[in-house]
C-alpha positions as CSV (number, residue, x, y, z in Angstrom):
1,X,-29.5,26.9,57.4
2,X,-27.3,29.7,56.2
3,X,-24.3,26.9,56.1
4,X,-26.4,24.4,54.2
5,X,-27.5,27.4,51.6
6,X,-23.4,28.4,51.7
7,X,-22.0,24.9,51.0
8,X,-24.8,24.4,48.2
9,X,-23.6,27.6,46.6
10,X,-20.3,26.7,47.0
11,X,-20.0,23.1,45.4
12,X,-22.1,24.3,42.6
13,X,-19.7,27.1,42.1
14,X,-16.7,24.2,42.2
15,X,-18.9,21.6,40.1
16,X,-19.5,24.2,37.6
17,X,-15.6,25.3,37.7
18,X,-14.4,21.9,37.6
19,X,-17.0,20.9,34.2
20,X,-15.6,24.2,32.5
21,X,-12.3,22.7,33.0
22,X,-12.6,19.5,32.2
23,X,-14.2,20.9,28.9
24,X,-11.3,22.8,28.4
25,X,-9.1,19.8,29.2
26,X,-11.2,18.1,26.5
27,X,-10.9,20.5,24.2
28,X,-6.9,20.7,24.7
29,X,-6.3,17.0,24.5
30,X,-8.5,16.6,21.5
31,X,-6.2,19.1,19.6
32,X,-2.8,17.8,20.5
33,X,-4.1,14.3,19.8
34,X,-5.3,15.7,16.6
35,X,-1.7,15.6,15.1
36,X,-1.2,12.1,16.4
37,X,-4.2,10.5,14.9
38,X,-2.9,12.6,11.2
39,X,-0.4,10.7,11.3
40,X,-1.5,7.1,11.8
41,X,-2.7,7.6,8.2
42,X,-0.6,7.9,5.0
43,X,-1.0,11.8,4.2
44,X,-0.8,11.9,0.8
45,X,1.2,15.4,1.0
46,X,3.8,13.6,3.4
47,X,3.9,10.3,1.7
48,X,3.8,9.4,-2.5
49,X,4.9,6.6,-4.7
50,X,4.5,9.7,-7.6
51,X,8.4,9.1,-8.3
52,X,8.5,5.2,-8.6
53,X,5.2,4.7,-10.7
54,X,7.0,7.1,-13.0
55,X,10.2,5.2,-13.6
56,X,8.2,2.2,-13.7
57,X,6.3,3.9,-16.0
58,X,9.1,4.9,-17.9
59,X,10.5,1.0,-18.0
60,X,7.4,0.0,-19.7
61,X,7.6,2.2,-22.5
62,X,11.0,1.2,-23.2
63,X,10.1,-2.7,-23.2
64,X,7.0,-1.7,-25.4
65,X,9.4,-0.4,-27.9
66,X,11.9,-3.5,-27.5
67,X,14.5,-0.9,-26.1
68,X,16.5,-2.7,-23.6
69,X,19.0,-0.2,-22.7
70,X,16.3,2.3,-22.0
71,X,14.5,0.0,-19.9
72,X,17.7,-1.1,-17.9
73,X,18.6,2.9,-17.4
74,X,14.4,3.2,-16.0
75,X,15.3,-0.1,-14.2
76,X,18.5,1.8,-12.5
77,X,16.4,4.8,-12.1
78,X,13.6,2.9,-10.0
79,X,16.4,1.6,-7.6
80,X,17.7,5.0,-7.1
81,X,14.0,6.7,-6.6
82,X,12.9,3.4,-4.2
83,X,16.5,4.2,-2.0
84,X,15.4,7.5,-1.7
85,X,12.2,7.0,0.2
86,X,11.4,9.0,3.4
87,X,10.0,5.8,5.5
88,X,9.8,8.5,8.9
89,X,6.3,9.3,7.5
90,X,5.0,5.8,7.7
91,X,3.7,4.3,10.5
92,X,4.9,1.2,11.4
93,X,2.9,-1.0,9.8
94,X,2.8,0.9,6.4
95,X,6.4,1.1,6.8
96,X,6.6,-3.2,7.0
97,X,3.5,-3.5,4.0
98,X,6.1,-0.9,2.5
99,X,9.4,-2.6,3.1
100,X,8.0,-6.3,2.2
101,X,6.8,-4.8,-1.6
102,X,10.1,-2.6,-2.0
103,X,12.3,-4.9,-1.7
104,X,11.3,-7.1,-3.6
105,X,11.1,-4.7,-6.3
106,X,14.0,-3.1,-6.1
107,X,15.5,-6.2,-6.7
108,X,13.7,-6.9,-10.2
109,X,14.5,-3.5,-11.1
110,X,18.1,-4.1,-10.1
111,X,17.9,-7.4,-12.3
112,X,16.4,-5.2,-15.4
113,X,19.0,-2.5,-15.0
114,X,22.0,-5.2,-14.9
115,X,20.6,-6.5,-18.0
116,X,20.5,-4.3,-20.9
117,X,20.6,-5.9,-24.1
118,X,19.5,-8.9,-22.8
119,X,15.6,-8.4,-23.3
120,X,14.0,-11.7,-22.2
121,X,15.7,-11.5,-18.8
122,X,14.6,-7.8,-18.5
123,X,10.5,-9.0,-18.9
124,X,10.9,-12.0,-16.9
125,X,11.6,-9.4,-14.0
126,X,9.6,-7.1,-15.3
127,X,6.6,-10.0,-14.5
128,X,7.1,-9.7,-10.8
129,X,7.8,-6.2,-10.4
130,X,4.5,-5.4,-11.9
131,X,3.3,-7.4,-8.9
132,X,5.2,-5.2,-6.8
133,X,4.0,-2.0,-8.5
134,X,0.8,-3.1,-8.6
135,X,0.6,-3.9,-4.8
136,X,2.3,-0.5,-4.3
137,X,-0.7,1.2,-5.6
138,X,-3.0,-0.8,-3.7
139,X,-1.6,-0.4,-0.3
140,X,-0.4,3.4,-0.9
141,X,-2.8,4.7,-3.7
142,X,-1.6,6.7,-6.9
143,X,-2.1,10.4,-7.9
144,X,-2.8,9.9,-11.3
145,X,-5.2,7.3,-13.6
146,X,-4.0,4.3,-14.1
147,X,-4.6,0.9,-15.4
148,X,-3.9,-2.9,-15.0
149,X,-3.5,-4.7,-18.3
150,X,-3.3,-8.1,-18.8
151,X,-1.5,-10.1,-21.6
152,X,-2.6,-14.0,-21.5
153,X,0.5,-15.3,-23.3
154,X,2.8,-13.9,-20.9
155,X,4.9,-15.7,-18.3
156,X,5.1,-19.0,-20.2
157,X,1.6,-18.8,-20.8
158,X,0.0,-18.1,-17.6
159,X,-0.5,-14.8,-18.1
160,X,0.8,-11.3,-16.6
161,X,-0.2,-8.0,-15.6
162,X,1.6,-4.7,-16.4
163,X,0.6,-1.1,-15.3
164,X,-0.3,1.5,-17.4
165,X,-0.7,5.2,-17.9
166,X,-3.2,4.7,-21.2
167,X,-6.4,2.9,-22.0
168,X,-4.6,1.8,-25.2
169,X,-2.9,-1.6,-24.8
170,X,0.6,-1.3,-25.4
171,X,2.3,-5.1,-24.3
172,X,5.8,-4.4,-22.7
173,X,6.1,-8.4,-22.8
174,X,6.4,-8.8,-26.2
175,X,6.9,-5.4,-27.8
176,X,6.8,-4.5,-31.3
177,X,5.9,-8.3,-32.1
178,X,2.1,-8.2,-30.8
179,X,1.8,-4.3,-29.4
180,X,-1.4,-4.2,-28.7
181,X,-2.0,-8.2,-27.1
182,X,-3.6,-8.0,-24.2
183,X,-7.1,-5.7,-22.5
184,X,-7.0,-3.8,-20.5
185,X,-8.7,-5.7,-16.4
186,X,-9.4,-2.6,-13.9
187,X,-9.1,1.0,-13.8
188,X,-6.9,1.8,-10.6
């Protein structure tokens, strides 16, 4: 009977051990995986598209105000700014939604900065890279308000979006000519 009383003792003791343990295993694990799971999402602190809304930004005012030499040196500032991005805090799949967007951009802003003083080519390019942009800010988010405006006449007719930094509608396709053409379609 003393050995049946002993060995219950006993394996309590070693159950009771072996859950403290596993708790602290728990507890261990769920910290160092902690870091892992961080970074599975874009950490706005690791990761922004701040610096290329900015030049695009920039581009946009200069089309607004028909200057194409300012918006081919924003257009050769965005390629710079987009070949300076740290992909290492993407994951993989953010770093292909990333890639995919980016390139095509960079290669309208390549187009607008090879272009000065040759406005219509700059806004046909800037059509598409507001795409880009636009996309950009939906996979990636922004840290400041912004807006998608829309001018109907654009693109041969069908229509465009631009992004901007104002509620005020301020048409980079067609400038001085019809400024304010266009409203304004969703706050982003």
């Amino acid at each position: 009977m003393k050995n049946i009383i002993l060995s219950v003792v006993v394996m309590s003791f070693v159950l009771v051990s072996c859950n403290q343990k596993s708790k602290q295993d728990e507890t261990t694990n769920s910290v160092t995986n902690k870091p892992e799971t961080t970074t599975v999402t874009v950490n706005p602190n690791s990761f922004s598209i701040k610096e290329i809304v900015a030049n695009y930004l920039s581009l946009k005012n200069a089309l607004t105000k028909d200057d194409s030499n300012g918006a081919a040196d924003a257009g050769k500032a965005l390629v710079e700014t987009m070949a300076k991005i740290d992909m290492k805090k993407l994951t993989g799949k953010q770093m292909k939604s990333y890639m995919d967007i980016a390139d095509d951009a960079k290669e309208h802003a390549e187009h607008i900065g090879d272009n000065a003083g040759n406005i219509a080519h700059q806004r046909e390019h800037f059509v598409l890279l507001s795409k880009d942009i636009n996309d950009l800010i939906k996979t990636f988010g922004a840290e400041q308000k912004l807006y998608q405006d829309f001018c109907p006449m654009a693109d041969e007719g069908k229509g465009a979006i631009w992004i901007s930094e104002v509620k005020d509608i301020k048409n980079p396709y067609y400038g001085k000519k019809m400024l304010t053409c266009g409203s304004m379609k969703k706050e982003l």
